[in-house]
GUTOR-237191 format. One line per 4 residues: their letters; for each residue x, y, z of N, C-alpha, C, O. Coordinates in steps of 0.001 Angstrom, whole numbers. Atoms other than C-alpha are relative to their C-alpha. Layout:
N
A) X,Y,Z,X,Y,Z,X,Y,Z,X,Y,Z | ...
***
This chain:
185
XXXX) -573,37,-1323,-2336,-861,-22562,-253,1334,692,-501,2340,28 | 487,-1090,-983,-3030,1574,-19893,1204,889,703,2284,355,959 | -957,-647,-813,-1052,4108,-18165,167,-234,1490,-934,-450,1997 | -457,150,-1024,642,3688,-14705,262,1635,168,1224,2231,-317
XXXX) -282,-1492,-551,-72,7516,-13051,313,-90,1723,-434,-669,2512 | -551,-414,-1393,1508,8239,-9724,-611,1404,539,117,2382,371 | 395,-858,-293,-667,10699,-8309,78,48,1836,-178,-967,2484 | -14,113,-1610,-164,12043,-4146,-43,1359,76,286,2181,-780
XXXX) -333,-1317,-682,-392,14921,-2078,1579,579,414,2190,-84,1251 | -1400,322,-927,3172,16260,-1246,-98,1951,141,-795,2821,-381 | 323,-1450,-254,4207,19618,447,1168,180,-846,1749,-714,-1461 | -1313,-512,438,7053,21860,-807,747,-574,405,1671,-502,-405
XXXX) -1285,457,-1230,9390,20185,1681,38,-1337,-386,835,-2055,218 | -93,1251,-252,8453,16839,188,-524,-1094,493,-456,-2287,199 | 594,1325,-915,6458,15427,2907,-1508,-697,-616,-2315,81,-1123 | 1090,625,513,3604,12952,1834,-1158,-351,1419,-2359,-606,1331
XXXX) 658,56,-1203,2193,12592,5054,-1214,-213,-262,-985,149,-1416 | 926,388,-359,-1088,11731,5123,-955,1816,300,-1768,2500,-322 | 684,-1042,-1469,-2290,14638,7655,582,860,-690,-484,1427,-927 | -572,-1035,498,-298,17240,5847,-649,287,-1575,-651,-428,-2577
XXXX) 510,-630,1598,-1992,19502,2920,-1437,376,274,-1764,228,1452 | 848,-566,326,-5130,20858,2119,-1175,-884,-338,-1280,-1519,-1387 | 1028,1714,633,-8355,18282,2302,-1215,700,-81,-2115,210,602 | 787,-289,244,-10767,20754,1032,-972,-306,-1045,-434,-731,-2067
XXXX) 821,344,1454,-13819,20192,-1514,1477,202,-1060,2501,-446,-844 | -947,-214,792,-11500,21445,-4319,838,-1153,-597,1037,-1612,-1721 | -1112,1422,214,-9028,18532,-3484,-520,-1029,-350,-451,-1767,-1332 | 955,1102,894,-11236,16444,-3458,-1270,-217,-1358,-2175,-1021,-1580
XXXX) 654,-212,1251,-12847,17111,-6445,944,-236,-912,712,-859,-1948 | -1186,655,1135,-9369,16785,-8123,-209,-1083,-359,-517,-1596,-1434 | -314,1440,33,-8952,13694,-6876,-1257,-645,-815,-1041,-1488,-1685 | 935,929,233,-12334,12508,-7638,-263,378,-1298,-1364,-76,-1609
XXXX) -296,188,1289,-11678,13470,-11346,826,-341,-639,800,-393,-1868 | -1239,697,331,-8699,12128,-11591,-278,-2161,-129,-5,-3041,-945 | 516,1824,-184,-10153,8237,-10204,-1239,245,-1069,-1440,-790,-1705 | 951,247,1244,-13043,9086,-12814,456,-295,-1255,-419,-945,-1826
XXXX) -811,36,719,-10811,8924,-15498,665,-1364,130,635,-2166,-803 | -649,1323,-376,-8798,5935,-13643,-734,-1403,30,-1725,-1644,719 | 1402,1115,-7,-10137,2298,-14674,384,-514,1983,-370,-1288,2572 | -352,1356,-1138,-8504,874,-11060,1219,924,602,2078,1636,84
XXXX) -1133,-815,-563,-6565,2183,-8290,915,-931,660,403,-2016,934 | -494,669,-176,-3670,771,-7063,946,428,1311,1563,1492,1262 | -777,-717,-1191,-1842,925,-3220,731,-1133,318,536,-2247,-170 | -481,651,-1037,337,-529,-925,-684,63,980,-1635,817,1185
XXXX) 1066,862,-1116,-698,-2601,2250,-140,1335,917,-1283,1696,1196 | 274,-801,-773,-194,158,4342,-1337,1349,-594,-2322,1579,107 | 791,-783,197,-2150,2813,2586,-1507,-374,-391,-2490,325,-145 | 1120,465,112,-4771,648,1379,-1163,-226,1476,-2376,-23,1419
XXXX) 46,41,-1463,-5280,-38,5452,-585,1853,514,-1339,2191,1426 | -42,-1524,-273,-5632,3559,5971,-1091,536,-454,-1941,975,321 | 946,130,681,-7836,4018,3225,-1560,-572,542,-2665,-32,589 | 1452,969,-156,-10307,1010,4329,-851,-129,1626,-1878,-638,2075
XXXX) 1003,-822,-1277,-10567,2811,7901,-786,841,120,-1340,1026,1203 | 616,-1008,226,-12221,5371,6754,-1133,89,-660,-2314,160,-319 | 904,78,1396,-13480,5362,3305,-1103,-417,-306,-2032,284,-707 | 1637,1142,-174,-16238,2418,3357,-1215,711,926,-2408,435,800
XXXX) 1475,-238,-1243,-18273,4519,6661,-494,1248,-563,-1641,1654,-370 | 511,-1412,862,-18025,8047,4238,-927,-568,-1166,-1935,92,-1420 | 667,705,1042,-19476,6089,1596,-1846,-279,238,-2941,-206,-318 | 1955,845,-152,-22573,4607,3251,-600,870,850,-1598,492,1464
XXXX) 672,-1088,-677,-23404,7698,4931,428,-315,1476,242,628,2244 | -23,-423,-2081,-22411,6659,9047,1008,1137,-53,853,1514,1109 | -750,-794,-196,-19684,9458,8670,-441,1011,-675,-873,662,-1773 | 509,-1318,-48,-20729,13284,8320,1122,760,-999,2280,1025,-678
XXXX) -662,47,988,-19574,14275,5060,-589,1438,-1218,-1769,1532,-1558 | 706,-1350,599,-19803,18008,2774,-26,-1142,-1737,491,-2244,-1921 | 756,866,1487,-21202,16659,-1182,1449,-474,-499,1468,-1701,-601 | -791,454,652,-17738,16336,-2677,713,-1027,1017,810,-2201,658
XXXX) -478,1259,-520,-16196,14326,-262,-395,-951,369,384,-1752,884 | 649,589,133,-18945,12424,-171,-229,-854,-1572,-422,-1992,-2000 | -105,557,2042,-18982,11743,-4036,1168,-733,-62,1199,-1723,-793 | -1284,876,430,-15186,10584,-3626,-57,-1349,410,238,-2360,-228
XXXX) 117,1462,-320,-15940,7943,-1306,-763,-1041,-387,-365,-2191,-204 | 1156,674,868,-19027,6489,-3133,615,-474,-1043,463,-1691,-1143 | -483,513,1073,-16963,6223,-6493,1267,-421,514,1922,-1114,-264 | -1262,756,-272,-13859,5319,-4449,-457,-1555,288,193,-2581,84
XXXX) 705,1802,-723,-16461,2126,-2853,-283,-605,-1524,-796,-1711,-1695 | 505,1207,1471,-16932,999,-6688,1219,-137,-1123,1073,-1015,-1973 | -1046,-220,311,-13643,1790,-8162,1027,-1461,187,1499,-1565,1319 | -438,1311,-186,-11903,-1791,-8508,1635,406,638,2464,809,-178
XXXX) -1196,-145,-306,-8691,-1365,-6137,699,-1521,257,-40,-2494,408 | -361,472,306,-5949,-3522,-6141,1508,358,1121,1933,1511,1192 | -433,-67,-1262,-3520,-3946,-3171,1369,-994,-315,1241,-2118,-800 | -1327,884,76,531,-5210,-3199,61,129,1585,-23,1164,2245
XXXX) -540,-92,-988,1359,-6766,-19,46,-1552,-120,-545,-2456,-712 | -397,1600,-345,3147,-9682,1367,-151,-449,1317,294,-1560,1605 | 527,351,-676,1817,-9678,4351,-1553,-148,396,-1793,-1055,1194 | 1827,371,179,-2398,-9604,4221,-179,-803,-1332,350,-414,-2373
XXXX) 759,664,1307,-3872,-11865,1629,-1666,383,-111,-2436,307,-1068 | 1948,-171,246,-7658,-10939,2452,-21,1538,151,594,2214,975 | -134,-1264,20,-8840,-7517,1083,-1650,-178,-13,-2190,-656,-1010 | 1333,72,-13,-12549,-7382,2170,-914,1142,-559,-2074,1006,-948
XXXX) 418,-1071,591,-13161,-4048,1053,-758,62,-1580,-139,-192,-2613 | 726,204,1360,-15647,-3922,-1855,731,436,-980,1125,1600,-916 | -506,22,810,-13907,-4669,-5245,1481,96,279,2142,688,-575 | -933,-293,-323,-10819,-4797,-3518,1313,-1649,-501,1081,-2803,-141
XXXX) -529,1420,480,-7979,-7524,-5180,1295,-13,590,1734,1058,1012 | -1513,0,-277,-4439,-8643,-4206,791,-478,-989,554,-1459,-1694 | -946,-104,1012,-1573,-8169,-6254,1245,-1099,899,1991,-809,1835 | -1678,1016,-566,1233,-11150,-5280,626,-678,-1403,52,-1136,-2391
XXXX) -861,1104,1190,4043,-12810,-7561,444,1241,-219,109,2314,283 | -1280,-956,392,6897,-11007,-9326,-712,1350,-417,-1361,1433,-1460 | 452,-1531,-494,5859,-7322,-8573,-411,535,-1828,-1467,938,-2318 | -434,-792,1648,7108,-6206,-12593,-1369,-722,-744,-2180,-28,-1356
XXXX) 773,659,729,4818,-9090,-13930,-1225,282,-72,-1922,412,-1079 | 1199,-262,-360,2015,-8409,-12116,-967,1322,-400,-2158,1525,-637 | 423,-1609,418,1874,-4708,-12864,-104,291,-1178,-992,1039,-1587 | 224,304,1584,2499,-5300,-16429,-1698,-371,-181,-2659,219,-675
XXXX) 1400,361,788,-360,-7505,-16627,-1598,1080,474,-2678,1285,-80 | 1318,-1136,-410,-2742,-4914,-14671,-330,1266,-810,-1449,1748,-985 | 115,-1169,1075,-1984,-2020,-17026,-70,-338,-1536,-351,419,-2465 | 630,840,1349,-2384,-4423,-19931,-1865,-296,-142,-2551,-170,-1157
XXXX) 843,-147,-223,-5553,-5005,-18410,-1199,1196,258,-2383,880,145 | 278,-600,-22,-6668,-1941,-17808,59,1348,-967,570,2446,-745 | -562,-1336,1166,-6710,280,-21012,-381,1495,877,539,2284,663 | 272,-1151,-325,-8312,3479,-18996,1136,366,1171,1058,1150,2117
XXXX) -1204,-71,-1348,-5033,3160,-16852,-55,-31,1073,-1162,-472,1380 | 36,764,-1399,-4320,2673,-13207,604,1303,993,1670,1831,676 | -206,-1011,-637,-4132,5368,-10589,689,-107,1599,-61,-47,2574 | -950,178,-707,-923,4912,-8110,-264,749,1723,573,1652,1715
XXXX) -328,-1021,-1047,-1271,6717,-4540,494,-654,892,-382,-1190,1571 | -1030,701,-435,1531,5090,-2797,1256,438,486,1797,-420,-212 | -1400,-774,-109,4844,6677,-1821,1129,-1397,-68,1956,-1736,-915 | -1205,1256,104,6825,3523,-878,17,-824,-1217,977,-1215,-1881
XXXX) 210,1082,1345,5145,1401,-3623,481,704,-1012,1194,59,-1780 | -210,-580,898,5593,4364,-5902,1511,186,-451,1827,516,-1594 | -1369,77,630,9525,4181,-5779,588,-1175,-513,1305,-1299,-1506 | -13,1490,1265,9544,269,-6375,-428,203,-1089,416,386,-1966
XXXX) 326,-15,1290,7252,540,-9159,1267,901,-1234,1591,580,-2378 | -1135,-1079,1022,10083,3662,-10577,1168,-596,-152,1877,-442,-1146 | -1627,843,-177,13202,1387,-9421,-541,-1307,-1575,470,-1913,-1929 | 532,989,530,11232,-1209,-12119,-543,693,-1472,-681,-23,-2465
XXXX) -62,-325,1408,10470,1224,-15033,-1832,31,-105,-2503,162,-1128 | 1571,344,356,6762,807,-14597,-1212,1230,-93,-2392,1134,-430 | 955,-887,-563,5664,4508,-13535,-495,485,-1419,396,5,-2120 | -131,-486,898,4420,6143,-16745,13,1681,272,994,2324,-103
XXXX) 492,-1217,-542,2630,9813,-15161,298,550,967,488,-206,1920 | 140,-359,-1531,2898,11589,-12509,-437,775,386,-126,1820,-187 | 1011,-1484,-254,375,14014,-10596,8,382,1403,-728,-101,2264 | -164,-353,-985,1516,15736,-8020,-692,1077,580,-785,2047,-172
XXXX) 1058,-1097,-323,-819,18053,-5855,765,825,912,313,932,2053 | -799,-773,-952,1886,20294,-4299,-1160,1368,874,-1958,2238,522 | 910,-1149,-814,400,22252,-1327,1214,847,576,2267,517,1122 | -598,-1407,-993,1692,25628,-67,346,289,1605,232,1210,2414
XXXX) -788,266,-1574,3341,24224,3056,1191,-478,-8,1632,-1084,-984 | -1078,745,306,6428,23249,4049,-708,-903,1542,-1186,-218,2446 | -374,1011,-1410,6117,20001,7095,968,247,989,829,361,2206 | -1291,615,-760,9172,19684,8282,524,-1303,527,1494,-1679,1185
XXXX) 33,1616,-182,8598,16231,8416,-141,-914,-877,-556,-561,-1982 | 530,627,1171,8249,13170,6623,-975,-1184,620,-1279,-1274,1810 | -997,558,1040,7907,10666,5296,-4,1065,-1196,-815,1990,-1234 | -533,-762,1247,9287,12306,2009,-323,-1041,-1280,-318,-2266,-1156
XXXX) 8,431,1458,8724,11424,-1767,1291,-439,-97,2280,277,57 | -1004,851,584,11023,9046,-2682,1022,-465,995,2088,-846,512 | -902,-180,-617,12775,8716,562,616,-737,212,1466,-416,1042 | -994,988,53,14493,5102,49,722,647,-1509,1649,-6,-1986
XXXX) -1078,202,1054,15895,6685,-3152,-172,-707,-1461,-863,-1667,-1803 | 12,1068,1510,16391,5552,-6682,879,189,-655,1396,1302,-746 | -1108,-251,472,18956,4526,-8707,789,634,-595,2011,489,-647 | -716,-1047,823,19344,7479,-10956,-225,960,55,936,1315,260
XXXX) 912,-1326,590,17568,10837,-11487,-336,-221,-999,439,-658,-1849 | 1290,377,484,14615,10477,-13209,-507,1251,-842,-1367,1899,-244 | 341,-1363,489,14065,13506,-15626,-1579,-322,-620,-2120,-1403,-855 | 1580,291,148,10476,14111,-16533,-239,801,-1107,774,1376,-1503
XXXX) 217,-912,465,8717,16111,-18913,-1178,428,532,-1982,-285,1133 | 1290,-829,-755,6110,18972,-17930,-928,-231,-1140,-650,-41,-2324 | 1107,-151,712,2650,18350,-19182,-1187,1108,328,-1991,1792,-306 | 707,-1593,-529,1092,20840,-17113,365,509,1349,1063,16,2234
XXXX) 99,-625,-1978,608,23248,-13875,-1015,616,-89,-1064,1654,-750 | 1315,-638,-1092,-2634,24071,-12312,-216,645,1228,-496,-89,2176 | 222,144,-1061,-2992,26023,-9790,-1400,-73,588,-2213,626,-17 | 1222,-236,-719,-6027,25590,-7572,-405,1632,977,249,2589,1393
XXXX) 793,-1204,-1033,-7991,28197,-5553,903,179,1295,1474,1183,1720 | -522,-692,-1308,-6638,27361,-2307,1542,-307,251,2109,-613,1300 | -1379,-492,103,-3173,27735,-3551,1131,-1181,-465,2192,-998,-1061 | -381,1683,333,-2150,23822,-3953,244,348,-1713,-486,1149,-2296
XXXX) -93,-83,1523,-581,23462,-7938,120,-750,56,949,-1250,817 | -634,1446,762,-1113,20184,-9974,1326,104,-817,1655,1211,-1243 | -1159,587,426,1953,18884,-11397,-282,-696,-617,-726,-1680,-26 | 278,1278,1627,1395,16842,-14663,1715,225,-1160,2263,980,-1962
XXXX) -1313,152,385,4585,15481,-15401,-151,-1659,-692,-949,-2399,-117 | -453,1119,1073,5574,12201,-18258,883,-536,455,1389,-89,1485 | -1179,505,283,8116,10036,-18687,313,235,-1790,-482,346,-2724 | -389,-542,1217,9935,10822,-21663,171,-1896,-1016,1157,-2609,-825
X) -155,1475,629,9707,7253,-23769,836,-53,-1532,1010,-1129,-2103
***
C-alpha cells in the first residue's frame, strides 16, 4: 500500500494561497522531485481547475518557460492525476481520472493501488482526507513570508489536534524550509 503525502506551499501566517510564496527554479525542482517519487497525484475540483489552466500550455511549449519549470509541467502532463469532485465528472486533461463514491473507500483503494504513494496538494481536500484518518505524510514548503491573508491550512478545522512526528527540515537557498512531518501509527 502506498502512502497518502500532503504536500503545499504555506507561508508562516498559514496562508496557502496560490499567489503567495516563492515560485522559483529551486521550488520547482522540489516539487518536481517530490511528483518523481509520487506514483499519482491527487486534488480537489478546484485546484485541479487551476492546475489544468495553466499546466497543459507549459508543457507543450505555447507558454515561455526557464528548464525547471518546464520539466515540472512535462512530468506533471504524464503523471496519472486523479480529481474528487461532485460537481465535474469530465477531466480531459491527459491521464486525468475522477474520484466519486464514499470519499474513505475510494482513497483507500487508490493508495492500495498505488504502492509508490499518492501526492496530495489540496488544502480543503487535505482536511477531509485528515477528518477521515487517511493523511499519512506531510510536506510542507514553508516560505519566509507572512500574507496576511488566506485561505489558511486547515481553515474549516479538525476534530482534534493532530500531533506529528518530525522527519526532517530543509532549508532551501531562497530561504523557504521543507517540513517532513509523519503520522505517528
Amino acid at each position: 500500500m502506498g502512502k497518502l503525502t500532503f504536500c503545499i506551499n504555506v507561508t508562516l501566517d498559514g496562508c496557502i494561497d496560490h499567489r503567495e510564496g516563492i515560485a522559483d527554479e529551486e521550488t520547482h525542482a522540489f516539487f518536481t522531485h517530490l511528483m518523481d517519487e509520487a506514483g499519482a497525484m491527487l486534488w480537489g475540483r478546484v485546484t485541479y481547475e487551476m492546475m489544468e489552466s495553466y499546466w497543459p500550455e507549459v508543457a507543450r511549449g505555447h507558454v515561455e518557460a526557464p528548464p525547471a519549470i518546464r520539466e515540472w509541467a512535462v512530468k506533471l502532463e504524464a503523471k496519472p492525476k486523479y480529481v474528487v469532485s461532485s460537481q465535474r465528472k469530465s477531466f480531459p486533461w491527459t491521464n486525468s481520472h475522477h474520484i466519486a463514491g464514499d470519499l474513505s473507500t475510494e482513497i483507500q483503494k487508490l493508495k492500495d493501488a498505488t504502492p509508490a504513494g499518492v501526492l496530495l496538494g489540496s488544502g480543503k481536500l487535505a482536511a477531509e482526507l485528515d477528518r477521515l484518518d487517511l493523511i499519512d505524510e506531510y510536506k510542507f514548503l514553508v516560505h519566509p513570508m507572512i500574507a496576511g491573508h488566506g485561505p489558511t491550512l486547515y481553515q474549516s478545522g479538525l476534530p482534534q489536534t493532530r500531533r506529528l512526528d518530525l522527519v526532517s527540515a530543509t532549508p532551501l537557498r531562497n530561504g523557504a524550509v521543507v517540513m517532513h512531518y509523519r503520522r505517528p501509527r
